[in-house]
C-alpha positions in Angstrom: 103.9 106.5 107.6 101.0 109.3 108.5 100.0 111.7 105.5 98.0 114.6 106.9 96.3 116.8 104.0 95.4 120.2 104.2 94.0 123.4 102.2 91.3 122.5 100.8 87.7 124.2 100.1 85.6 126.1 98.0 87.0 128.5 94.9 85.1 130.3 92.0 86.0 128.6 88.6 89.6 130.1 87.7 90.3 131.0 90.6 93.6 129.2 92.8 94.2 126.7 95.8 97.4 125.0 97.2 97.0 122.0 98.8 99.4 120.4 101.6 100.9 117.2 102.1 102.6 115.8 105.3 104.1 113.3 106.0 105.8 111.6 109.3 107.1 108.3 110.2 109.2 106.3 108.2 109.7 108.8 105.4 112.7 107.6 104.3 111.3 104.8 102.6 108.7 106.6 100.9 109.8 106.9 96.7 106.8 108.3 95.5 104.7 111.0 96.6 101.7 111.5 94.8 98.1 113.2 94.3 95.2 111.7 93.6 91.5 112.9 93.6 88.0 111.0 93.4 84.7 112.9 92.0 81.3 111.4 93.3 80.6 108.4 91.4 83.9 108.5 89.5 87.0 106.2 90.4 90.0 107.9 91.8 92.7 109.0 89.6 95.9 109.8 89.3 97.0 113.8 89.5 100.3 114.4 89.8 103.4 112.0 91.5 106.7 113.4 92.2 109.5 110.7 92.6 111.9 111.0 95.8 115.3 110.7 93.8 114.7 113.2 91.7 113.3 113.3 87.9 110.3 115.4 86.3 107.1 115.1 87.9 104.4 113.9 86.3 100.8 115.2 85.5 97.7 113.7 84.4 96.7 115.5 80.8 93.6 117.0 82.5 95.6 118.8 84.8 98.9 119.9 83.1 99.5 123.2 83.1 97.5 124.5 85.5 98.6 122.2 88.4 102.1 122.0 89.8 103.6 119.3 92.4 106.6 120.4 94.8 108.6 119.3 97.6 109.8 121.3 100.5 113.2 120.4 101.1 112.9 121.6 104.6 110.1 119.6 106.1 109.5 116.9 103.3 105.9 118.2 103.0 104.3 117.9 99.2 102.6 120.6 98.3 99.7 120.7 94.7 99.5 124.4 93.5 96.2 124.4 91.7 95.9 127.2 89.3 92.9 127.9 86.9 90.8 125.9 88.6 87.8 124.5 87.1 84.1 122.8 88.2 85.4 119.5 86.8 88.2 119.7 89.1 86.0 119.3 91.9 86.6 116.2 94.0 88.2 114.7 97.1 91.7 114.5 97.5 94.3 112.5 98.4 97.9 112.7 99.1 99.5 108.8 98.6 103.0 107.7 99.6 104.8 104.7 98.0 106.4 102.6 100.9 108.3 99.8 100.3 105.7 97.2 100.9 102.9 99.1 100.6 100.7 102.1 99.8 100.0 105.3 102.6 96.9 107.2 102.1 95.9 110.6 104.2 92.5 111.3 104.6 91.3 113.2 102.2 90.4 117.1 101.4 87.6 118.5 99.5 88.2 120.3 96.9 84.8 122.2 95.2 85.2 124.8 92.6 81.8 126.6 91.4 80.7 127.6 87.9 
């Protein structure tokens, strides 16, 4: 499985960004899709997972409301609308896929948000 993350950059402090997720190779034994993010000298965290069977996404407390994880139906890719964004949200991040054996990371996509 190949993640490939894009749409990052830099935003003011409330202002939007939608990041892209996608994904190629075995897909079809991928069951989680998730977003994480890691801030300079901070360990990465969870942001928001969406599970490929169906079921409410979830969303770290920090982000809720203002963040929103999809799927496109039509190409698989996972998108993370970021609304309200703020200088804390700054960081890099990552789009991970849950194989069966295994975790798939993509490379990461900077996300800086200025006060």
């Amino acid at each position: 499985v190949q993640l490939v993350e894009s749409g990052g950059g830099l935003v003011q402090a409330g202002g939007s960004l939608r990041l892209s997720c996608a994904a190629s190779g075995s897909t079809n034994s991928i069951s989680v899709m998730s977003w994480y993010r890691q801030a300079p000298g901070k360990q990465r965290e969870l942001v928001a997972l969406i599970i490929s069977g169906g079921g409410r996404p979830k969303y770290a407390d920090s982000v809720k409301g203002r963040f929103t994880i999809s799927r496109d139906n039509a190409d698989g890719t996972i998108n993370l609308q970021m609304n309200s964004l703020r200088p804390e949200d700054t960081a890099v991040y990552y789009c991970d896929a849950l194989g069966v054996l295994r975790n798939y990371w993509g490379q990461g996509t900077q996300v800086t948000v200025s006060s």
